[in-house]
N, C-alpha and C positions, 0 to 999 in steps of 0.2 A: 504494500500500500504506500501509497507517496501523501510523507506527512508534510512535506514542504516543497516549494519550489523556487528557483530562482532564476529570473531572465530578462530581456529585454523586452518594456511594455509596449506593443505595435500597435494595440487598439483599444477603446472602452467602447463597448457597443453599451445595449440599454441593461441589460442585467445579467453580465460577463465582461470579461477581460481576456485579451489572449497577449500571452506571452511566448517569447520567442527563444527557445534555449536551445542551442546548437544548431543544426538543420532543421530539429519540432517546432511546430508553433501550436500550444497548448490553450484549448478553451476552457476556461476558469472561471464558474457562475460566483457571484458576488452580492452581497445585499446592498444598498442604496449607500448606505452611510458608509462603506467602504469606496462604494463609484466613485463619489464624491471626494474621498481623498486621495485617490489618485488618481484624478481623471487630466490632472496638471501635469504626468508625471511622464506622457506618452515619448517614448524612446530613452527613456531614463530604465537603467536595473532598478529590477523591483524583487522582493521574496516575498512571500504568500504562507501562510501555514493552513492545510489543505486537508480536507477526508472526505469520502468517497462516497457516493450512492446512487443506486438505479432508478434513472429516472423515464419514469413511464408504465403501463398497464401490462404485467407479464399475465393475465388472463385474455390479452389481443397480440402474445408474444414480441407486442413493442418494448422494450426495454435496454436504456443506454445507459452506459455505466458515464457518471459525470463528476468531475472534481469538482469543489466548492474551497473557495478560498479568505485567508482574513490578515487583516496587517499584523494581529500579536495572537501568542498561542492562545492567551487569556479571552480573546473575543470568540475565536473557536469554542473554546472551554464551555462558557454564554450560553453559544448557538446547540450543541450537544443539550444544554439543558436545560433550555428553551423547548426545546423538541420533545423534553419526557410529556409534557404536558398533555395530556388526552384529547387527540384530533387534531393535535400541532405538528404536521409534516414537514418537511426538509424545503418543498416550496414554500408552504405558507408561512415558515418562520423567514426563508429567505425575504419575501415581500413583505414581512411586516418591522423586519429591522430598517425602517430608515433613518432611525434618529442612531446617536450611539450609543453602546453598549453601558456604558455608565451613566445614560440617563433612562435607559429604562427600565436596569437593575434599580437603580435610585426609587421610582416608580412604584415598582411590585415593594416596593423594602416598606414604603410610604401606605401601603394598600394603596393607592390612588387610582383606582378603575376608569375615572373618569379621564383621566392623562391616556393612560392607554389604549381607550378607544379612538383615538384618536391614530394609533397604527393600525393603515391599510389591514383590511380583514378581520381585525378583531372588535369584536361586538360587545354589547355589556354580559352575558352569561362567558362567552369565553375570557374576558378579562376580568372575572370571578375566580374562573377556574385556574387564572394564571397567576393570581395571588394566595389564594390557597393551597397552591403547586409548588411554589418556589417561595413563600414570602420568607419561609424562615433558611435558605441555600445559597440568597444573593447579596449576601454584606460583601464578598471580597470585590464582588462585580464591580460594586456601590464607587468603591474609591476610583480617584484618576488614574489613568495607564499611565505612569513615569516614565521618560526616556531611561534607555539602558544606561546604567554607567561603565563607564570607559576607562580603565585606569592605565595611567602613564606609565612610562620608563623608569620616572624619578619618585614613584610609586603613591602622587593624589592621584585620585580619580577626581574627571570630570562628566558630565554629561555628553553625551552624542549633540551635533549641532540638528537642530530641526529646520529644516529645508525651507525655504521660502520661495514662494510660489508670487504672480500675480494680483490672486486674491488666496489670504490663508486659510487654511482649512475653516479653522475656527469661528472664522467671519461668513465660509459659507455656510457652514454650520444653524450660525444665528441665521440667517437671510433664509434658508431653507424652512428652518419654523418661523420664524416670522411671515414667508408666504402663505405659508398653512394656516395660519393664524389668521389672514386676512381673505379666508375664504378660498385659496386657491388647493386642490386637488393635490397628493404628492407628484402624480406625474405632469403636471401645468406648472407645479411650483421647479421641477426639473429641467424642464423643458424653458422654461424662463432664463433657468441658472445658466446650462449648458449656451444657449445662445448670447447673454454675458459673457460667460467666459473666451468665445469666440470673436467676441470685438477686442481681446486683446487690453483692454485695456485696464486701470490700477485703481482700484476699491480698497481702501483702509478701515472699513465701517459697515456695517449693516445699514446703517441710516444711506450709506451712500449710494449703497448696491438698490436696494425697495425704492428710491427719490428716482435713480437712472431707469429703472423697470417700469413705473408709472407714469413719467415723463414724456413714454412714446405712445 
């Protein structure tokens, strides 16, 4: 089983990534809130931490074996356990992560049902059932992902430098609930993003990003 991968990012379609490692070029499903952070990062090395499952109806002998991919093993971890939850599938957890993993461990820790219905697919009985499932499993979730530490020659360790993009993750982050907020669908609020991010040009601010969106 391939628990990780590493390669050159060639593409981010809508809910995949394919990376390029050697002569392969690997198709890599993804949930939303990972798209999003590396959708900046095309032709840049990327590693993925990955596991596996069939997807499709093996009582119509359609069935494709497909990688699923996340930036730290700890979001993997998440999604594994997001999925015991009764009637929550490898798709439907994939389309229902679009915010990130530490805001909607946060979430279920809080009970806040009403926050989570607000993830594509899930409804007020299944965001019952997803607090009741996990409320007491997802404190480690809860905290921030800290960059790795790096230790030196001369033996401090510092932090890994975090990559700066155009618009930073974290900004699109806010701007992505904030469109949601403002009535916009997650795929209307993606579709907003991505062609933003397409004019190229430099947002500091969520106030900046939502004022250039409605402005047109």
């Amino acid at each position: 089983m391939i628990t990780r991968i590493t390669g050159i990012l060639n593409r981010v379609l809508d809910d995949e990534v394919r990376l390029q490692v050697g002569g392969l070029e690997y198709a890599v499903l993804v949930a939303e809130f990972v798209r999003r952070s590396v959708q900046l990062k095309v032709g840049q090395e990327l590693t993925l931490h990955t596991n596996h499952f069939f997807d499709g109806n093996p009582m119509q002998g359609k069935v494709v074996p497909r990688l699923l991919g996340f930036l730290h093993e700890t979001e993997l971890d998440f999604f594994d356990l997001f999925c015991t939850v009764d009637k929550i599938g490898t798709r439907k957890a994939l389309k229902a992560l679009v915010r990130p993993v530490k805001e909607v461990a946060d979430a279920i820790q809080r009970q806040d049902a009403k926050w989570l219905t607000t993830l594509p697919g899930i409804g007020g009985p299944t965001a019952e059932k997803i607090i009741a499932t996990l409320k007491k499993k997802v404190a480690p979730f809860a905290q921030s992902l800290a960059p790795t530490p790096r230790a030196q020659a001369n033996g401090e360790v510092v932090e890994d430098p975090v990559p700066t993009a155009v618009i930073g993750n974290d900004v699109l982050d806010e701007a992505y609930a904030a469109l949601m907020a403002l009535g916009q669908n997650p795929i209307e609020a993606r579709i907003r993003l991505d062609h933003l991010i397409a004019t190229g040009k430099t947002f500091a601010s969520t106030e900046e990003i939502i004022r250039e969106i409605y402005s047109k």
